[in-house]
mmCIF file of the N, C-alpha and C atoms, coordinates in Angstrom:
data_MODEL
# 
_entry.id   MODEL 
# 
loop_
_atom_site.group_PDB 
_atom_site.id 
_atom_site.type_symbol 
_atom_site.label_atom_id 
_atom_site.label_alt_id 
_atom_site.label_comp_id 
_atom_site.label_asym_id 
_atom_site.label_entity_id 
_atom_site.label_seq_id 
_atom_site.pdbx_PDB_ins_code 
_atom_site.Cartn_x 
_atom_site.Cartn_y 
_atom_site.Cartn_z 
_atom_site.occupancy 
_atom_site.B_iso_or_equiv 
_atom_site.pdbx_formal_charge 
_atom_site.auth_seq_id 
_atom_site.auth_comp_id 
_atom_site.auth_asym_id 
_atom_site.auth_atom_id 
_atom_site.pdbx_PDB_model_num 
ATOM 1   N N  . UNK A 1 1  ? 0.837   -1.171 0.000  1.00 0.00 ? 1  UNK A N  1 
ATOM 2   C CA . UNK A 1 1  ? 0.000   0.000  0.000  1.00 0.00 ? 1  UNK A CA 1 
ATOM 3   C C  . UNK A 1 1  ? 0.891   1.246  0.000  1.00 0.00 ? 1  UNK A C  1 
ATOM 4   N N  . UNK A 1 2  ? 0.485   2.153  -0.873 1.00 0.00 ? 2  UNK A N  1 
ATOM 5   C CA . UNK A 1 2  ? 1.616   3.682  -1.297 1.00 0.00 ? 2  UNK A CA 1 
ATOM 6   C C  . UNK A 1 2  ? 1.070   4.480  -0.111 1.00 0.00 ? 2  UNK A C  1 
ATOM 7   N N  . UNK A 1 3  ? 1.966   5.186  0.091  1.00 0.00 ? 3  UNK A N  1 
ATOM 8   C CA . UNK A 1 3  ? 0.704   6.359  1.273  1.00 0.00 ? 3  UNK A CA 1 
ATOM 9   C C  . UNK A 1 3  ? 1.062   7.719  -0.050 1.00 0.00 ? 3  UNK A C  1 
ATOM 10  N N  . UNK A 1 4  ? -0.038  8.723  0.354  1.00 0.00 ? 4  UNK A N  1 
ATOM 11  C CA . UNK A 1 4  ? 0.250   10.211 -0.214 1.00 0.00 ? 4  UNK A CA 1 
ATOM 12  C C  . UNK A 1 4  ? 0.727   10.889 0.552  1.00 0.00 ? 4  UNK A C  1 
ATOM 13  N N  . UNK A 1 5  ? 0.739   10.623 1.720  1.00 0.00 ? 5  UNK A N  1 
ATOM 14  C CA . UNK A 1 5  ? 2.021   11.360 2.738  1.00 0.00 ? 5  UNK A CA 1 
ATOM 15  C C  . UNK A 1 5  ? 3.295   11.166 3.064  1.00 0.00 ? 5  UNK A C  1 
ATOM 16  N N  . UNK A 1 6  ? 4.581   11.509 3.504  1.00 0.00 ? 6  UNK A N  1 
ATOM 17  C CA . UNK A 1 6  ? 5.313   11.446 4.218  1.00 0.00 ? 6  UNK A CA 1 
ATOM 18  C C  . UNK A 1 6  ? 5.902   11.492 5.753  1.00 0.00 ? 6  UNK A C  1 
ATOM 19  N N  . UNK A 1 7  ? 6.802   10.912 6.166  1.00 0.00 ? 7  UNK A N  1 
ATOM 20  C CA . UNK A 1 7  ? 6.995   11.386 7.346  1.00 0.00 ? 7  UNK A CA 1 
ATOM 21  C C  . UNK A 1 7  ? 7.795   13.057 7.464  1.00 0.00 ? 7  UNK A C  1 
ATOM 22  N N  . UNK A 1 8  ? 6.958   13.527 8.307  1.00 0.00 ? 8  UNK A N  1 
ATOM 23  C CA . UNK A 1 8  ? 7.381   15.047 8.204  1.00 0.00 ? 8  UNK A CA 1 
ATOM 24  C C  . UNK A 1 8  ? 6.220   16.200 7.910  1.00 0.00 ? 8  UNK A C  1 
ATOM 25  N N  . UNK A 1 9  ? 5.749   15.636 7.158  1.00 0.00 ? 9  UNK A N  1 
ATOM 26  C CA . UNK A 1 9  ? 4.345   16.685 5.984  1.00 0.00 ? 9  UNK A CA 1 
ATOM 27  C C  . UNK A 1 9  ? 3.874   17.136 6.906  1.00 0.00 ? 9  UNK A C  1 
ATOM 28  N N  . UNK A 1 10 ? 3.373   18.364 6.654  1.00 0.00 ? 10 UNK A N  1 
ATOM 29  C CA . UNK A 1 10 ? 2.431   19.165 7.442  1.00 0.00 ? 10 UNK A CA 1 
ATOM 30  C C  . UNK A 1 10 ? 1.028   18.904 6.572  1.00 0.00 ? 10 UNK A C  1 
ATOM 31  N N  . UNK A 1 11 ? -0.009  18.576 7.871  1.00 0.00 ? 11 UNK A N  1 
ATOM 32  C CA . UNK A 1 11 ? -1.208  18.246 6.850  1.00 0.00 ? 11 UNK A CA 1 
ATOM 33  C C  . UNK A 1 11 ? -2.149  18.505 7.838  1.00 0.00 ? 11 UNK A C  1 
ATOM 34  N N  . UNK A 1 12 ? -3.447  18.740 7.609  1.00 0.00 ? 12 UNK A N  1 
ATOM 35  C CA . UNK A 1 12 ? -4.461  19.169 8.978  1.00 0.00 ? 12 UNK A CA 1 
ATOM 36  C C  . UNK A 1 12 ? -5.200  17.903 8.211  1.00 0.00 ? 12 UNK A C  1 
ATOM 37  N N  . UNK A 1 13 ? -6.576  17.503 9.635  1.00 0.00 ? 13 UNK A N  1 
ATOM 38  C CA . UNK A 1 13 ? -8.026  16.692 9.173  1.00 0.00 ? 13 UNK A CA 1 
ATOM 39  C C  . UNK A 1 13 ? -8.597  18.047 8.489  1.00 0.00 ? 13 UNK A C  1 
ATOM 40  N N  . UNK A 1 14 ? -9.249  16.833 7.609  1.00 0.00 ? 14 UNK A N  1 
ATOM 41  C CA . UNK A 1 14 ? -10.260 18.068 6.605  1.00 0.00 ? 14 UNK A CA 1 
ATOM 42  C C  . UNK A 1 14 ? -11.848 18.194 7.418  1.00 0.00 ? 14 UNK A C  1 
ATOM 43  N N  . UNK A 1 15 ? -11.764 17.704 8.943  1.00 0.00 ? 15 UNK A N  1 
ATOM 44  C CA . UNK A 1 15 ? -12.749 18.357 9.530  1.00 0.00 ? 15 UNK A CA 1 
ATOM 45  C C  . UNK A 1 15 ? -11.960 19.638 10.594 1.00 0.00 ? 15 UNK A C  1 
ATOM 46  N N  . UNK A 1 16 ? -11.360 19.596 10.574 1.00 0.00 ? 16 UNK A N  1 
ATOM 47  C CA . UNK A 1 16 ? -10.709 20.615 10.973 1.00 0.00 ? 16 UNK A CA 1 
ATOM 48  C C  . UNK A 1 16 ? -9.149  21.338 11.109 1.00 0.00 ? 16 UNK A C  1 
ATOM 49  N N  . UNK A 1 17 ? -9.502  22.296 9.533  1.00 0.00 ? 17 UNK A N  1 
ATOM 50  C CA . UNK A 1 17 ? -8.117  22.574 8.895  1.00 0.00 ? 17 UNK A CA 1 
ATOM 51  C C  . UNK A 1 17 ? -7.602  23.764 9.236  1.00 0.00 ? 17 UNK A C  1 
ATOM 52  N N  . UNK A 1 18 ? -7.658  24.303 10.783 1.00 0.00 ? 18 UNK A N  1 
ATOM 53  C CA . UNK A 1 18 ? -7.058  25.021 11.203 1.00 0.00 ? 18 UNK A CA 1 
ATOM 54  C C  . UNK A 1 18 ? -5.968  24.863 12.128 1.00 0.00 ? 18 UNK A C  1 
ATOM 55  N N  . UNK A 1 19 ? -6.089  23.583 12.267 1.00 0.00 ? 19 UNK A N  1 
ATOM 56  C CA . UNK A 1 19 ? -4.935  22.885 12.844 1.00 0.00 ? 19 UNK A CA 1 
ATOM 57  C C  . UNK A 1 19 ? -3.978  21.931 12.664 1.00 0.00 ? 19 UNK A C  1 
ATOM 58  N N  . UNK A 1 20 ? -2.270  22.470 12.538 1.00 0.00 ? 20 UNK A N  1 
ATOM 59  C CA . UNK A 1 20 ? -1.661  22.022 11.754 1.00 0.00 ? 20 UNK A CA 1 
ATOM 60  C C  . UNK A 1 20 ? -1.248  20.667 12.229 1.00 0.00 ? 20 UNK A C  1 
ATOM 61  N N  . UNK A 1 21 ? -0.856  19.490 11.487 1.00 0.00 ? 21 UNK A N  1 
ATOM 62  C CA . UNK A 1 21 ? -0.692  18.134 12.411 1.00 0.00 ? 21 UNK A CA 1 
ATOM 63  C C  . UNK A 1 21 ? 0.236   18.217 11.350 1.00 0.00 ? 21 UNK A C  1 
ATOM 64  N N  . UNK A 1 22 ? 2.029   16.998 11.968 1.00 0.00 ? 22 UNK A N  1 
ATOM 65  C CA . UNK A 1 22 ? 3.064   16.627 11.576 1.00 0.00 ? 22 UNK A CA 1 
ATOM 66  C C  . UNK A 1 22 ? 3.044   14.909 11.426 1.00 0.00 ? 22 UNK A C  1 
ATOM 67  N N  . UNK A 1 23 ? 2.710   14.369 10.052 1.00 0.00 ? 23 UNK A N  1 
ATOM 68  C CA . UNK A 1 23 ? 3.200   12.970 10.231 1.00 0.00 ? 23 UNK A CA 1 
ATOM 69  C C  . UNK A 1 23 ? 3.730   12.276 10.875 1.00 0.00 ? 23 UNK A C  1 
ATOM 70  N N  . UNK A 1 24 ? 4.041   11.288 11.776 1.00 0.00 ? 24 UNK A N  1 
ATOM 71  C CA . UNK A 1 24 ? 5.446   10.600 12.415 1.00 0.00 ? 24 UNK A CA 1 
ATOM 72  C C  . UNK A 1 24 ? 4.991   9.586  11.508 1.00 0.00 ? 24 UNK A C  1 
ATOM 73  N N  . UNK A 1 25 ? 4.280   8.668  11.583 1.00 0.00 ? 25 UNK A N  1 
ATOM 74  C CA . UNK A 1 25 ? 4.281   7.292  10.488 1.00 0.00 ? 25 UNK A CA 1 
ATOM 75  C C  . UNK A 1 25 ? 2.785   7.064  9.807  1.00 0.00 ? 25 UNK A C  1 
ATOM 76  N N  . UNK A 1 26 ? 3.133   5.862  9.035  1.00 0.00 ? 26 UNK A N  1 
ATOM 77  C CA . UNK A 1 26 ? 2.542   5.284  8.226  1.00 0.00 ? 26 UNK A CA 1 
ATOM 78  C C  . UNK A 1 26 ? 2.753   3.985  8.602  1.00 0.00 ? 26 UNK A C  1 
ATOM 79  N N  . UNK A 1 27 ? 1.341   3.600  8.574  1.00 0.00 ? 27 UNK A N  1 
ATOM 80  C CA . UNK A 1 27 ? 1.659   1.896  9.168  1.00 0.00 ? 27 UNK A CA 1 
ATOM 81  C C  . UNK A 1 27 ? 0.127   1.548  8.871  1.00 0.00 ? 27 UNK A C  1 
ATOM 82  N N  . UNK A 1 28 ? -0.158  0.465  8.638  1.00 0.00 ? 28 UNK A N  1 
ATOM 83  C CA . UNK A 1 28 ? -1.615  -0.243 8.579  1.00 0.00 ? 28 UNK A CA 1 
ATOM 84  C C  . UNK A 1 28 ? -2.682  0.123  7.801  1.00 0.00 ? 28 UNK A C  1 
ATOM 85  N N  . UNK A 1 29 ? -2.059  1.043  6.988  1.00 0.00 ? 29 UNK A N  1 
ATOM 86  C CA . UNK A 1 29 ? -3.146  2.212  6.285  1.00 0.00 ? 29 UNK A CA 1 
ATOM 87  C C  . UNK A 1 29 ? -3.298  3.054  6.846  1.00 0.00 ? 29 UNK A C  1 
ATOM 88  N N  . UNK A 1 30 ? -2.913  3.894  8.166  1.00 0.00 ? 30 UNK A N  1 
ATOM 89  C CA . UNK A 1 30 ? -3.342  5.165  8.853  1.00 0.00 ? 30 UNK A CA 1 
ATOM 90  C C  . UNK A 1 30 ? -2.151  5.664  8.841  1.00 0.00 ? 30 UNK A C  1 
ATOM 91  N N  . UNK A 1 31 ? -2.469  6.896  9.388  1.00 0.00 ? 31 UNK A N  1 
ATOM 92  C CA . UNK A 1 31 ? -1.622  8.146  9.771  1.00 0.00 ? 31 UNK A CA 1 
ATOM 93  C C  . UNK A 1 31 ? -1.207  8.449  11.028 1.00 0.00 ? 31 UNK A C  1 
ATOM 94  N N  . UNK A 1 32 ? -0.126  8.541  11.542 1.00 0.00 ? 32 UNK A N  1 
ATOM 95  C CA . UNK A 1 32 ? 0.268   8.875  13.163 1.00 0.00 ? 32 UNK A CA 1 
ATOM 96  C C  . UNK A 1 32 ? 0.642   10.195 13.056 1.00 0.00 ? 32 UNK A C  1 
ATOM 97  N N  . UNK A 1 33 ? 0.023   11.002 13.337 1.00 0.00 ? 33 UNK A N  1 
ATOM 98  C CA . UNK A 1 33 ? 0.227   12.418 13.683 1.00 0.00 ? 33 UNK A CA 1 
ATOM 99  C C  . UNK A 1 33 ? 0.175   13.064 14.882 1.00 0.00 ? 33 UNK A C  1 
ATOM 100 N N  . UNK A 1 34 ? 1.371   13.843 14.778 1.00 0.00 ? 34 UNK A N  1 
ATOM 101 C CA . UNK A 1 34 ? 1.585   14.757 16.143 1.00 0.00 ? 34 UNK A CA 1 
ATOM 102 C C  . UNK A 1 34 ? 0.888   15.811 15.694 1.00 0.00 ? 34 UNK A C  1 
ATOM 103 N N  . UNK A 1 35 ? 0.620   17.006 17.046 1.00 0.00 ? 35 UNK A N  1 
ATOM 104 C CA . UNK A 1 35 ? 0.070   17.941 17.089 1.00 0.00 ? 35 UNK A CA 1 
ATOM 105 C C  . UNK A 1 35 ? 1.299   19.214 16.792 1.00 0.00 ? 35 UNK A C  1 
ATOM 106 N N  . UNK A 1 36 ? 1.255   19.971 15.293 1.00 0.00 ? 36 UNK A N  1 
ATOM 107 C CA . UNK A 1 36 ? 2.322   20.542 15.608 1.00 0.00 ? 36 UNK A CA 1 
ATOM 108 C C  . UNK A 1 36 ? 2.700   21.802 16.493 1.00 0.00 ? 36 UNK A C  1 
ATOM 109 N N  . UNK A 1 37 ? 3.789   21.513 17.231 1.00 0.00 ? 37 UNK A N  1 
ATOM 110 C CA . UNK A 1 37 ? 4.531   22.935 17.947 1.00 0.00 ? 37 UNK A CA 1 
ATOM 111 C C  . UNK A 1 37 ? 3.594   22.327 19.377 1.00 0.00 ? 37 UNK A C  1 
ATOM 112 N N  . UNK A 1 38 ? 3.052   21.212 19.570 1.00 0.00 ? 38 UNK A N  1 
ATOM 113 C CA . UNK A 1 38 ? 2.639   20.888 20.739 1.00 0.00 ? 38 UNK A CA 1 
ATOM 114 C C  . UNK A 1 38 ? 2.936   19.026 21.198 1.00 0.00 ? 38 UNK A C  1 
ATOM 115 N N  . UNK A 1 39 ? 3.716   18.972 21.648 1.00 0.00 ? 39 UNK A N  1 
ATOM 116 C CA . UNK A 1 39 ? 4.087   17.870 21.536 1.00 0.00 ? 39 UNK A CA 1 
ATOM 117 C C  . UNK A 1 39 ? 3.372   17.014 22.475 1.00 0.00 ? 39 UNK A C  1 
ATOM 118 N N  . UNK A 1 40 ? 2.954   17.887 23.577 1.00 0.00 ? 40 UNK A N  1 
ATOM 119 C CA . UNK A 1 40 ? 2.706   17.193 24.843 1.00 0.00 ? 40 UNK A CA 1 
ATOM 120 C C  . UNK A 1 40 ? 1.124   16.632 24.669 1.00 0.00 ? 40 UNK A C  1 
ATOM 121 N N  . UNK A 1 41 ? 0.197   17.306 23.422 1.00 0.00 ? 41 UNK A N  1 
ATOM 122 C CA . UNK A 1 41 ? -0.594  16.684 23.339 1.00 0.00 ? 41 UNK A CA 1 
ATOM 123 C C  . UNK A 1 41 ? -0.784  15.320 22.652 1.00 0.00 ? 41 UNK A C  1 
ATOM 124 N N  . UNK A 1 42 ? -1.753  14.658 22.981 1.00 0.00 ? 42 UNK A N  1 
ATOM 125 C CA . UNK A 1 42 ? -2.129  13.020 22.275 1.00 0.00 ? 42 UNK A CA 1 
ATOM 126 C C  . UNK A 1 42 ? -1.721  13.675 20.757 1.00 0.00 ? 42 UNK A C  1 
ATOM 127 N N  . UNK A 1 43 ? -1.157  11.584 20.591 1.00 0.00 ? 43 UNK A N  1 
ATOM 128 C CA . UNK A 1 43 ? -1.169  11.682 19.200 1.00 0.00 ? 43 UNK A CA 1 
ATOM 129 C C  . UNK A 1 43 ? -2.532  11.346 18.063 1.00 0.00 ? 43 UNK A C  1 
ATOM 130 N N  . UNK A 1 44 ? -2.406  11.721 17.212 1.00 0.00 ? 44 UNK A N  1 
ATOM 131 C CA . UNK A 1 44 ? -4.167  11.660 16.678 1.00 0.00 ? 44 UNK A CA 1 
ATOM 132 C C  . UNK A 1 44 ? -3.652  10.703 15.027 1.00 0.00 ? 44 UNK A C  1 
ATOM 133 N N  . UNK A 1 45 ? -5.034  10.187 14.954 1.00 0.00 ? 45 UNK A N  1 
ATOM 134 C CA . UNK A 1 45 ? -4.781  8.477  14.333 1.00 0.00 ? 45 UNK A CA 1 
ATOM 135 C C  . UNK A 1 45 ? -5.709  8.962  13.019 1.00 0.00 ? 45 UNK A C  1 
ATOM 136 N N  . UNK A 1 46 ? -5.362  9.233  11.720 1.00 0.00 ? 46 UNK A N  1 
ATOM 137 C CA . UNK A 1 46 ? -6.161  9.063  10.284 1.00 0.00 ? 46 UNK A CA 1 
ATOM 138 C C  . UNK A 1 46 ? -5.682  8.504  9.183  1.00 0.00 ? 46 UNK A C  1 
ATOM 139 N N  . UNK A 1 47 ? -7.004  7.998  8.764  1.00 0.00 ? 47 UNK A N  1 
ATOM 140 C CA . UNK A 1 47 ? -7.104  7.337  7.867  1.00 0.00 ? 47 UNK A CA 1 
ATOM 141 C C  . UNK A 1 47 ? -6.717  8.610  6.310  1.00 0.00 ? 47 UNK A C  1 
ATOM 142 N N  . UNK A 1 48 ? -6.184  8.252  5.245  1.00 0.00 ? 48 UNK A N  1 
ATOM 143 C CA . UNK A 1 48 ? -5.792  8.836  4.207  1.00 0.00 ? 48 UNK A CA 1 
ATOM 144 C C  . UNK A 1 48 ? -7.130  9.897  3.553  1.00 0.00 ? 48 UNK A C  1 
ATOM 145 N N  . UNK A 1 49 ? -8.337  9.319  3.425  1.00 0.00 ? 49 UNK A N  1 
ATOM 146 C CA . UNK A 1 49 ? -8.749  10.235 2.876  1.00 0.00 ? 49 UNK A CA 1 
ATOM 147 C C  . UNK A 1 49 ? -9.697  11.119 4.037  1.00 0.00 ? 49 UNK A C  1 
ATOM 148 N N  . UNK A 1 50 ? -8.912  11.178 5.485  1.00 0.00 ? 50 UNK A N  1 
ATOM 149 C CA . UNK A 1 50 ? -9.444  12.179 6.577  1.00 0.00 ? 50 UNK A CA 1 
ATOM 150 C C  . UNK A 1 50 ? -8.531  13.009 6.233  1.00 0.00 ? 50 UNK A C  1 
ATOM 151 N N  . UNK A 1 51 ? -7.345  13.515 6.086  1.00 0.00 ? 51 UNK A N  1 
ATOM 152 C CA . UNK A 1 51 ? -6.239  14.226 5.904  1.00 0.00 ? 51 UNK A CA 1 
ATOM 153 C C  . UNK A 1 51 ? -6.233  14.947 4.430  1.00 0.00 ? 51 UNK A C  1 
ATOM 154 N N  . UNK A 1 52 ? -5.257  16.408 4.549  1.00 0.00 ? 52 UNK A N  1 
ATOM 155 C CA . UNK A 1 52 ? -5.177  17.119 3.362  1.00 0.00 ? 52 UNK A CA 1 
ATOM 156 C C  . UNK A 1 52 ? -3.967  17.764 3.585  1.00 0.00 ? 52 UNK A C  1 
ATOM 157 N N  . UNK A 1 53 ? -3.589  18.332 2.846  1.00 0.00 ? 53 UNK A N  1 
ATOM 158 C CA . UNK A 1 53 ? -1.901  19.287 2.975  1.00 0.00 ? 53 UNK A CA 1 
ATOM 159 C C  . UNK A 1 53 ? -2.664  20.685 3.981  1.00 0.00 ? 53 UNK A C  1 
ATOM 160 N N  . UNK A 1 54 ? -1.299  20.721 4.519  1.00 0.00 ? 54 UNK A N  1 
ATOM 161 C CA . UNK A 1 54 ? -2.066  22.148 5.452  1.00 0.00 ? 54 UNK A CA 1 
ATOM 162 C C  . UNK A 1 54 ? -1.915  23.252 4.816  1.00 0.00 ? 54 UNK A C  1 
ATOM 163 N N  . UNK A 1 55 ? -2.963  24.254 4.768  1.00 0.00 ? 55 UNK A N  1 
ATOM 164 C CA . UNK A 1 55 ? -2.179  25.296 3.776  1.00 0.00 ? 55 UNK A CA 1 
ATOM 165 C C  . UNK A 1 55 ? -2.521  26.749 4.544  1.00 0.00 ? 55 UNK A C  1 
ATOM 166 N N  . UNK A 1 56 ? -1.996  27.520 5.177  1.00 0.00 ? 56 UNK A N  1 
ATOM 167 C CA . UNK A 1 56 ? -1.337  28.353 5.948  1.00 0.00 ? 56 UNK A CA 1 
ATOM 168 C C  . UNK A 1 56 ? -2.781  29.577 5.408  1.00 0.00 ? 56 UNK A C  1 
ATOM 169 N N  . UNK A 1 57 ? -3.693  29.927 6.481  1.00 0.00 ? 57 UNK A N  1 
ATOM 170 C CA . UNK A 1 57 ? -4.281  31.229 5.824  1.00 0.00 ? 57 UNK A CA 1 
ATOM 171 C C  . UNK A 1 57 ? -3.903  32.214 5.887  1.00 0.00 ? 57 UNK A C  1 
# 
């Protein structure tokens, strides 16, 4: 399975794209994302077509 992400990408959920999230992996078909510039919060778990590139307003 290809992913469209990387580790690293900045990408928000497309239910809520005001907040920027940082890849850490790809594994099982989902997404492991950190919260970026906040580390201390949980990490948050999506599936490929929950996610979009983040794009800065």
């Amino acid at each position: 399975m290809s992913n469209l992400f990387k580790t690293g990408d900045v990408v928000c959920a497309k239910a809520d794209p005001a907040h920027p999230l940082v890849v850490r992996v790809f594994a099982r078909g989902v997404y492991y994302c950190d919260v970026k510039n906040h580390p201390e919060e949980k990490e948050q778990v999506y599936f490929e077509r929950e996610i979009t590139v983040f794009n800065r307003p």
